[in-house]
C-alpha positions as CSV (number, residue, x, y, z in Angstrom):
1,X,99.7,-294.7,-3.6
2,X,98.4,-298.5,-2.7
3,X,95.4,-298.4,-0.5
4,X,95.4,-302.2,0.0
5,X,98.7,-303.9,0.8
6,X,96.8,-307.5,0.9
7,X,93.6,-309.6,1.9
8,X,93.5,-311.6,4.8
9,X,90.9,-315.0,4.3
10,X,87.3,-314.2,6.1
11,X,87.2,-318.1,7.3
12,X,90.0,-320.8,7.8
13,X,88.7,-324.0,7.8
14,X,85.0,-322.9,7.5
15,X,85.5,-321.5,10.8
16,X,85.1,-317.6,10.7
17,X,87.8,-315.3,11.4
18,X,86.3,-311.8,12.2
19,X,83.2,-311.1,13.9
20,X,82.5,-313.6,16.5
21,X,85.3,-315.6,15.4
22,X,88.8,-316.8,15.5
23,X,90.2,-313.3,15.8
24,X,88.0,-312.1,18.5
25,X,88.5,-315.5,21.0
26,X,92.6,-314.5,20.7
27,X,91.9,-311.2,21.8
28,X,89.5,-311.7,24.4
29,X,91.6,-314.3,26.0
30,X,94.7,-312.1,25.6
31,X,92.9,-309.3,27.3
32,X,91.6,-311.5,30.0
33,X,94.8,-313.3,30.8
34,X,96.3,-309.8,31.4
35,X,94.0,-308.7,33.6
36,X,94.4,-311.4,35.9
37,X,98.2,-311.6,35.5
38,X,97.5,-307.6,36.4
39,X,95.4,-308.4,39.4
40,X,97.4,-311.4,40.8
41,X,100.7,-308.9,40.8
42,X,98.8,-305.9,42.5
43,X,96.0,-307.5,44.4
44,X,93.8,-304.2,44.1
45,X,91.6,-303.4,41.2
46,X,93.2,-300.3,40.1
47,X,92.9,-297.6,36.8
48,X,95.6,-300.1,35.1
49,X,92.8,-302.6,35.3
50,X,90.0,-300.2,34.4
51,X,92.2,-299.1,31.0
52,X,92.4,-302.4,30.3
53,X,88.8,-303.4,30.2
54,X,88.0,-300.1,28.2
55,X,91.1,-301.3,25.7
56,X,88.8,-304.5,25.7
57,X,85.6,-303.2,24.7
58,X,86.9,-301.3,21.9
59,X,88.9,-303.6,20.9
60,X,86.3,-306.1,20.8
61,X,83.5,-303.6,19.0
62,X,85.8,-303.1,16.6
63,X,86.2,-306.4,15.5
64,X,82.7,-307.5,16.1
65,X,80.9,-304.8,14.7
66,X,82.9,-302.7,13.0
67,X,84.9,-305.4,10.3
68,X,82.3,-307.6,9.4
69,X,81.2,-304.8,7.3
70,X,84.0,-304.3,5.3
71,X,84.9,-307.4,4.4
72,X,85.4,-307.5,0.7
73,X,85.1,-310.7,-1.7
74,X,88.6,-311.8,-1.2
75,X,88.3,-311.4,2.5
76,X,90.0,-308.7,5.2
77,X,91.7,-305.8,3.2
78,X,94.3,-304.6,4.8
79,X,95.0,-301.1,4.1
80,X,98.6,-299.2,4.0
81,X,96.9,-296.8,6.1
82,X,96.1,-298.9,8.6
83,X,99.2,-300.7,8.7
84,X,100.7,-297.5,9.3
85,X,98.7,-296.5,11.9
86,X,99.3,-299.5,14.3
87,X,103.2,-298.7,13.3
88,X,103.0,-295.1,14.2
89,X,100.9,-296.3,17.5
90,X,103.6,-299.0,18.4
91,X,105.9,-296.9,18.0
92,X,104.8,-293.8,20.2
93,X,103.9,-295.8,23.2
94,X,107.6,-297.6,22.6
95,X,109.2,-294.4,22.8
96,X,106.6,-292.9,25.5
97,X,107.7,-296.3,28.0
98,X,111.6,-295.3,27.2
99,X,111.4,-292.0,28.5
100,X,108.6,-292.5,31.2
101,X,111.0,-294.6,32.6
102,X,114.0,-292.4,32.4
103,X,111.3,-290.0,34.1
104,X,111.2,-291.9,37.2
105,X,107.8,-294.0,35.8
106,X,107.2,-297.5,35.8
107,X,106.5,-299.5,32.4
108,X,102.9,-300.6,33.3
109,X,102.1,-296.9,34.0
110,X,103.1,-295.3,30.7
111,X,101.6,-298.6,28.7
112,X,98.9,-297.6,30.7
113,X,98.9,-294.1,29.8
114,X,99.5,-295.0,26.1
115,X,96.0,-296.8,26.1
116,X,94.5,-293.7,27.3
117,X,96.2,-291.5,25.0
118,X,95.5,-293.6,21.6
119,X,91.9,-294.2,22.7
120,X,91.3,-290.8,23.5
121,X,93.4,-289.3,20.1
122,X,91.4,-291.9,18.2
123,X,88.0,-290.5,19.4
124,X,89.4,-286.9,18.9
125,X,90.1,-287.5,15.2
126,X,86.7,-288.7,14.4
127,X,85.0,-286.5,16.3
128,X,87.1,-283.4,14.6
129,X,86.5,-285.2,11.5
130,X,82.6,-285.0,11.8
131,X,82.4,-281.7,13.6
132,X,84.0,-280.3,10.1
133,X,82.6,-283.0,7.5
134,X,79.2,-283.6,8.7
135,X,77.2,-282.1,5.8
136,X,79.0,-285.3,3.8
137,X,78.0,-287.9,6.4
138,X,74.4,-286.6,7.1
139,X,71.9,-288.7,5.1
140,X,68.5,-287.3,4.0
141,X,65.4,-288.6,2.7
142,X,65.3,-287.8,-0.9
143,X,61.3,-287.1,-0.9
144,X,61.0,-285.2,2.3
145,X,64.7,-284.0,3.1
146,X,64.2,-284.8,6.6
147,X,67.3,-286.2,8.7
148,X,67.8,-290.3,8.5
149,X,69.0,-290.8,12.2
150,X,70.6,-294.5,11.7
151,X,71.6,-294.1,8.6
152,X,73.6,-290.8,10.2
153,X,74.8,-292.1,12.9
154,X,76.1,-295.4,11.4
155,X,78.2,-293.1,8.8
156,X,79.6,-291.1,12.1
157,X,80.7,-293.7,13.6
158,X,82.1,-296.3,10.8
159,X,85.8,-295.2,10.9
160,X,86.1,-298.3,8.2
161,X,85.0,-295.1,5.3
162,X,87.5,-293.1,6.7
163,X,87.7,-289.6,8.7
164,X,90.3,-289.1,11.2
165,X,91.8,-285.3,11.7
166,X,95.4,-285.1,12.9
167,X,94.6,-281.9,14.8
168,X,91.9,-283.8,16.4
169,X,94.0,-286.4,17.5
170,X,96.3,-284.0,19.3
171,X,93.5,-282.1,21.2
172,X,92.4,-286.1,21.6
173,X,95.4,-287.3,22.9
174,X,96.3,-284.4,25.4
175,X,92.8,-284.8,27.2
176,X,93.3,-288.2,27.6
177,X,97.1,-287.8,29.2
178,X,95.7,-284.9,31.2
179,X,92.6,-287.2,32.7
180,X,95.1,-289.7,33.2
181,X,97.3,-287.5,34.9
182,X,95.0,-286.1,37.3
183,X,93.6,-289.7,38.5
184,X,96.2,-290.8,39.5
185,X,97.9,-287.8,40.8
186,X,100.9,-286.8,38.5
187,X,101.5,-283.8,37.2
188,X,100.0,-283.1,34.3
189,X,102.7,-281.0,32.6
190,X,105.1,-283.6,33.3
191,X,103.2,-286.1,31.9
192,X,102.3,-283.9,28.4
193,X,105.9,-283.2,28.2
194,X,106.0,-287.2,28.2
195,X,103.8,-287.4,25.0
196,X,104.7,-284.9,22.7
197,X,107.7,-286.3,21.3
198,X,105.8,-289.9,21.1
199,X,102.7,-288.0,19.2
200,X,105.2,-286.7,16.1
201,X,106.7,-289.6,16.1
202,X,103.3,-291.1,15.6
203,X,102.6,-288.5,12.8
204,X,105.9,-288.7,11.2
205,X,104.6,-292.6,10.7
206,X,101.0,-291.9,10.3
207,X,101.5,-289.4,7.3
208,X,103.3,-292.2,5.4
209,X,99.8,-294.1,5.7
210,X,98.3,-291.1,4.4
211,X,100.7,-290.7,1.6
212,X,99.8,-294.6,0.5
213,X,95.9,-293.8,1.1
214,X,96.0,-290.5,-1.7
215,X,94.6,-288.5,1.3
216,X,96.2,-285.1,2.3
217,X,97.3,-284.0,-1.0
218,X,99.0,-280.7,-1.8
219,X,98.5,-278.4,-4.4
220,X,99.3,-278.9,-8.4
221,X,102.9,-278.2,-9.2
222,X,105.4,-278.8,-11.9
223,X,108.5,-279.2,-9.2
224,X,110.8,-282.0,-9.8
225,X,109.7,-284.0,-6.6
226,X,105.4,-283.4,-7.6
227,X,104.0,-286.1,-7.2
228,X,101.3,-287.8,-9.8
229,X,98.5,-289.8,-8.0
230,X,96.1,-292.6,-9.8
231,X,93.0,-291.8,-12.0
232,X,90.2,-291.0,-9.4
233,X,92.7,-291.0,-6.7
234,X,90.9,-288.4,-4.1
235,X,93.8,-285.8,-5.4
236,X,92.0,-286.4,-8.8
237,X,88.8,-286.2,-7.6
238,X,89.5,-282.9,-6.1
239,X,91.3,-281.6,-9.4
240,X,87.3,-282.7,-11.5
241,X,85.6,-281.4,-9.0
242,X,87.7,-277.9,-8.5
243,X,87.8,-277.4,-12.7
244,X,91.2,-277.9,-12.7
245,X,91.5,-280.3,-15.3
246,X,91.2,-280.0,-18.8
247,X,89.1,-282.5,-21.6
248,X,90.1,-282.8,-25.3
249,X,91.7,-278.9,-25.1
250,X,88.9,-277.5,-23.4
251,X,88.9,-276.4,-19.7
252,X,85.4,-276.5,-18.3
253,X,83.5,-274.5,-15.2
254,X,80.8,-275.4,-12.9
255,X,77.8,-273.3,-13.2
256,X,75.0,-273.3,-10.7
257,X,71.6,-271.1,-11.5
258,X,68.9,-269.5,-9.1
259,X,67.2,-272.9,-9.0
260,X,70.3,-274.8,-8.0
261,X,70.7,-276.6,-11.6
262,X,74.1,-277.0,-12.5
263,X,75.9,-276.3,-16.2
264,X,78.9,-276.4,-17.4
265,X,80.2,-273.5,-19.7
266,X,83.8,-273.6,-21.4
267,X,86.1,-271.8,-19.1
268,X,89.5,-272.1,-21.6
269,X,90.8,-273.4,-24.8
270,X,94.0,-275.2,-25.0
271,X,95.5,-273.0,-27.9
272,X,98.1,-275.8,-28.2
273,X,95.9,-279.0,-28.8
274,X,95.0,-280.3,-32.1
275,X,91.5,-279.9,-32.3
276,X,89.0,-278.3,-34.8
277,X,87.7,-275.5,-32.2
278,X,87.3,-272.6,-34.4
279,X,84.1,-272.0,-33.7
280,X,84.7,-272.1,-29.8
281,X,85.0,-269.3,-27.3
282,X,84.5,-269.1,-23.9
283,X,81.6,-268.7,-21.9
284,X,80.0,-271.2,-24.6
285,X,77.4,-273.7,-22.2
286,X,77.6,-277.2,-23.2
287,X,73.9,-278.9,-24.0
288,X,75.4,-282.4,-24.7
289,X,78.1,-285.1,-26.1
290,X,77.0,-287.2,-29.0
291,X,79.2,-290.3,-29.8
292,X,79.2,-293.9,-30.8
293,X,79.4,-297.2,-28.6
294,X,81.0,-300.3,-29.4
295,X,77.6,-301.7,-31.0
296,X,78.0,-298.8,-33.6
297,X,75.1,-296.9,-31.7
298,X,74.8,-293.3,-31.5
299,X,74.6,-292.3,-27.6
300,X,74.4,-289.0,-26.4
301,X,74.7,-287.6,-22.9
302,X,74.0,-284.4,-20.9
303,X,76.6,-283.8,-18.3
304,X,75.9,-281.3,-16.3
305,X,78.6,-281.8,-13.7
306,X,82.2,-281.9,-14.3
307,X,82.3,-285.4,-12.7
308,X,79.4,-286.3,-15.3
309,X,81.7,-285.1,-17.7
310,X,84.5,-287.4,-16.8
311,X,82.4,-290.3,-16.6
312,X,81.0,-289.5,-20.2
313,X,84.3,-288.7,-21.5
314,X,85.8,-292.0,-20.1
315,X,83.0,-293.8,-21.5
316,X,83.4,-293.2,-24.9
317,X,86.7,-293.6,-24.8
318,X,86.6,-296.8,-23.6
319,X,83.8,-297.7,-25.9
320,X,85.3,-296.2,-29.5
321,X,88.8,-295.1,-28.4
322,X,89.1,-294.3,-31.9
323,X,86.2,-292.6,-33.3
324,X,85.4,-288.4,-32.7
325,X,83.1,-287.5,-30.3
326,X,80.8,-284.8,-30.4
327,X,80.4,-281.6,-28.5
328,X,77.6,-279.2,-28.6
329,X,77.5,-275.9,-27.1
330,X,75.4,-273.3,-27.1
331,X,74.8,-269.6,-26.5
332,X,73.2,-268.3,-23.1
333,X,72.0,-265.0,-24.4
334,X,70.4,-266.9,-27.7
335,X,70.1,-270.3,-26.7
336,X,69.0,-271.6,-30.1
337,X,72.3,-271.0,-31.3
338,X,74.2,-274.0,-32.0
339,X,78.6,-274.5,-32.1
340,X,79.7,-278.0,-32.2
341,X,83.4,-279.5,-31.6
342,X,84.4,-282.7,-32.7
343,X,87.6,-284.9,-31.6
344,X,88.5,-288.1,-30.5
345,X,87.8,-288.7,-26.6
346,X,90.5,-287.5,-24.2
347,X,89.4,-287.6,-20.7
348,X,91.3,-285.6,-18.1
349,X,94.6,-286.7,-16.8
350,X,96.0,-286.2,-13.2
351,X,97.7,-283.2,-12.4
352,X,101.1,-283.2,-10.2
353,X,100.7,-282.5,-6.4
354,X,102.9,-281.4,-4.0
355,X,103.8,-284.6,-1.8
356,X,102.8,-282.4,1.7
357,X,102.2,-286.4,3.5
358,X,106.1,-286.5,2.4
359,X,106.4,-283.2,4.0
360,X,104.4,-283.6,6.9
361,X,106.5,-286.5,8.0
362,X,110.0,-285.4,7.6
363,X,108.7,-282.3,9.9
364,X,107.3,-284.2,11.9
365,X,110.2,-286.5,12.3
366,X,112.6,-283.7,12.8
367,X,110.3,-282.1,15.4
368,X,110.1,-285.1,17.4
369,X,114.0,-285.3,17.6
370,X,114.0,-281.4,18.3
371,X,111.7,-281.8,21.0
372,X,113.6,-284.8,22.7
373,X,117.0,-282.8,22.6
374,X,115.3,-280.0,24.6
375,X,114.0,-282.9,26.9
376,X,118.2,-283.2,27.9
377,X,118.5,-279.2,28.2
378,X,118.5,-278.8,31.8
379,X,116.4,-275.4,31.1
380,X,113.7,-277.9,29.9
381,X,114.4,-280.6,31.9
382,X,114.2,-278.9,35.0
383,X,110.8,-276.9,34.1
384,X,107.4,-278.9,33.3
385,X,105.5,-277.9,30.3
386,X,108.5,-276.1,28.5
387,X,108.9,-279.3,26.4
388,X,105.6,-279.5,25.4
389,X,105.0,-275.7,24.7
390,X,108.0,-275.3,22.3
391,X,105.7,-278.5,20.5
392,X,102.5,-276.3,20.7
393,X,104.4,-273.6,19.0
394,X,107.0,-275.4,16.4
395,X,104.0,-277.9,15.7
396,X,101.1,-275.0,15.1
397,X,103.4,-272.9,13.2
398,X,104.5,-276.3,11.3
399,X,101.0,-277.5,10.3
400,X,100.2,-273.5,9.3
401,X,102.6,-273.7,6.9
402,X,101.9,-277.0,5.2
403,X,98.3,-276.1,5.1
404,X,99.7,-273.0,2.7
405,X,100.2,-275.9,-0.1
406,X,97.2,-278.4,0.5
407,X,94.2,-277.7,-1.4
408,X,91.9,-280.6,0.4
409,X,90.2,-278.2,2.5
410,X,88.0,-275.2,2.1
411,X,88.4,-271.7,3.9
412,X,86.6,-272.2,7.3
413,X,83.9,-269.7,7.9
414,X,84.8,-265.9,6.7
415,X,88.8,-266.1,8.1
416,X,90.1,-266.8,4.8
417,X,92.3,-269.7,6.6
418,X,91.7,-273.3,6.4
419,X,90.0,-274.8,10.1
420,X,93.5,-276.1,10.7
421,X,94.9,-273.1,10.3
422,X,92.6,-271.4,12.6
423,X,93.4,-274.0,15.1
424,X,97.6,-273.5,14.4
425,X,97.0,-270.4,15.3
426,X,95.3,-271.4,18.4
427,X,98.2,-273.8,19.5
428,X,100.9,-271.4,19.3
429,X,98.7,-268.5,21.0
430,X,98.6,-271.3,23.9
431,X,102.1,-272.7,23.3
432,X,103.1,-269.0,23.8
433,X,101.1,-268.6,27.1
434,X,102.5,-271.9,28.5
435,X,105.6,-271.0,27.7
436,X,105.9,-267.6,29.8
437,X,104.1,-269.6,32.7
438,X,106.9,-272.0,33.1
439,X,109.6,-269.0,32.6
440,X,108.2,-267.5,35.6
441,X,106.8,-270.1,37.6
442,X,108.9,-271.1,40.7
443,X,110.0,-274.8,39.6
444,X,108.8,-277.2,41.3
445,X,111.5,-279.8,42.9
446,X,108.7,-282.8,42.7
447,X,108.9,-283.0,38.5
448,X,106.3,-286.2,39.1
């Protein structure tokens, strides 16, 4: 995991380089120097054009508007995520220009149709990503609970925090190639059967960016290839939050009452650690942690979260690394009673995940190869759509199973299945349909 590869300076010179600055004159001119190179070729203004100047404005928020915001101290942090998004971008549309053109397209037109494909998949992302996160974005006025509206919609639409959906993207990116296709008259099957490949190539690239973010982590595992993420990595994060971790031999749960006040209540005792917890048992609620600070102060803390509990944990032993801390628990059916548990502070570690970024990419990688052999099966070749349905159904059944061994998202709705699951299901039901149209369908001699 590195979630910054390096900074880049916020002025050169004294002269600024994001916002209105150095950065945005270079693109602007570069945009505008294609556009008339564009126009001076064709003499029409055409939907090349019009991508163009929607590429432009984007572009240009982006760096304007977007950036400014989250520049850091030491200037422009430029994430492994990121990186490995442009990659995976690069290289999709690279690949989509080398087979449009084996397709009888020209270079301009699939560049063209790579702009409307990454916009659109960008937007599709973000927009899946706050269709299913938007409790977590939504902010509320602490007094009153009623909805902040700029506060709300600055957090939906500040992609710098984070929040793009890989389903999303698909569902994205397909409505884009389809609105290309159908202004300016292609086929549309020919053209999805165009992308496909490109998009898991993209994703096979992408998911390494994920990998270096912590994001899309598996479940905890003890196989050889697990993988251990930092100390509040968002894998670790997940493990606090979920119980899953355990402090100085005890294993704590989560406890929330009628009136929405939260507990916490030994779940487990390690019977292995080294610990004077005779007195323990579980169920036990915890009323508070007494310890001392560097100054040689007594502090003591209620934590009734388990993140609380980390942070108090982590405190202490930061503090007095070598001197007991206290516990003190008590009964809910007598809550005068009193059982304490002293040790020296031991705050959770990180538990090993299964690497499904890792996974996700090598399937990814190897669909995208599977999918551009059955491009060169005459069968394929010679129907449009067949290429992109065998990717609705190897991809949905794909992400079904991968979803089996991620933990980062919660059952959707009653269905017992993740929302990405749901959707899986979805894309093969449709990959399915597809494929028996193009079986029967008489093919159609004009592929374009």
């Amino acid at each position: 995991m590195r979630q910054t590869l390096f900074y880049i300076p916020s002025e050169i010179f004294g002269i600024p380089v994001f916002g209105f600055g150095l950065v945005l004159g270079l693109f602007l001119f570069f945009i505008l120097a294609s556009m008339i190179w564009r126009f001076a070729i064709t003499r029409k203004l055409d939907s090349e054009l019009f991508s163009y100047l929607i590429l432009g404005v984007v572009i240009s928020f982006v760096i304007a508007g977007v950036i400014p915001n989250i520049l850091e101290p030491q200037g422009f942090p430029i994430r492994g995520y990121g990186v490995c998004l442009l990659c995976a971008i690069l290289s999709a549309i690279g690949l989509a220009v080398w087979l449009g053109i084996r397709r009888g397209l020209s270079g301009d037109t699939v560049i063209s149709l790579g702009f409307w494909v990454v916009i659109c998949g960008i937007l599709g992302t973000r927009i899946f990503y706050v269709i299913e996160y938007y409790p977590i974005l939504e902010v509320r006025d602490k007094m009153t609970n009623e909805l902040q509206l700029i506060p709300t919609l600055f957090n939906i639409v500040n992609i710098a925090n984070g929040g793009l959906v890989v389903i999303g993207g698909i569902i994205g990116g397909a409505t884009g190639g389809i609105i290309f296709a159908i202004r300016n008259k292609l086929n549309v099957l020919f053209i999805l059967d165009i992308i496909v490949p490109t998009v898991m190539l993209g994703i096979s690239i992408g998911r390494i960016g994920c990998f270096l973010n912590g994001c899309c982590f598996g479940a905890v595992c003890d196989l050889p290839w697990a993988v251990t993420f930092p100390e509040l990595s968002p894998a670790h994060c997940c493990q606090i939050e979920r119980g899953d971790t355990t402090y100085c031999g005890l294993k704590f749960r989560q406890i929330t009452d009628r009136n929405k006040n939260t507990q916490l209540a030994i779940d487990k005792i390690l019977p292995t650690y080294d610990g004077a917890a005779d007195e323990l048992k579980s169920g036990l609620r915890l009323r508070c942690i007494r310890g001392y600070n560097a100054k040689n102060e007594i502090e003591t803390y209620s934590s009734p979260t388990l993140f609380d509990l980390f942070k108090t944990i982590a405190h202490f032993q930061h503090e007095t690394p070598n001197r007991k801390i206290q516990f003190e628990f008590y009964d809910e059916n007598n809550p005068q009673t009193k059982s304490t548990y002293s040790t020296l502070p031991q705050k959770s570690g990180v538990l090993p995940v299964h690497p499904t970024q890792i996974y996700s990419s090598i399937i990814a990688l190897t669909l995208c190869g599977i999918l551009l052999i059955l491009g060169k099966i005459n069968w394929f070749k010679i129907r449009n759509g067949a290429v992109s349905a065998a990717f609705l159904i190897l991809y949905g059944t794909a992400r079904f199973c991968i979803e089996i061994v991620r933990t980062d998202e919660e059952p959707f709705f009653n269905t017992g299945l993740t929302i990405a699951q749901n959707l899986s299901i979805i894309l093969v039901a449709i990959g399915l349909i597809l494929l028996i149209y193009v079986t029967i369908k008489k093919i159609d001699q004009n592929k374009i």
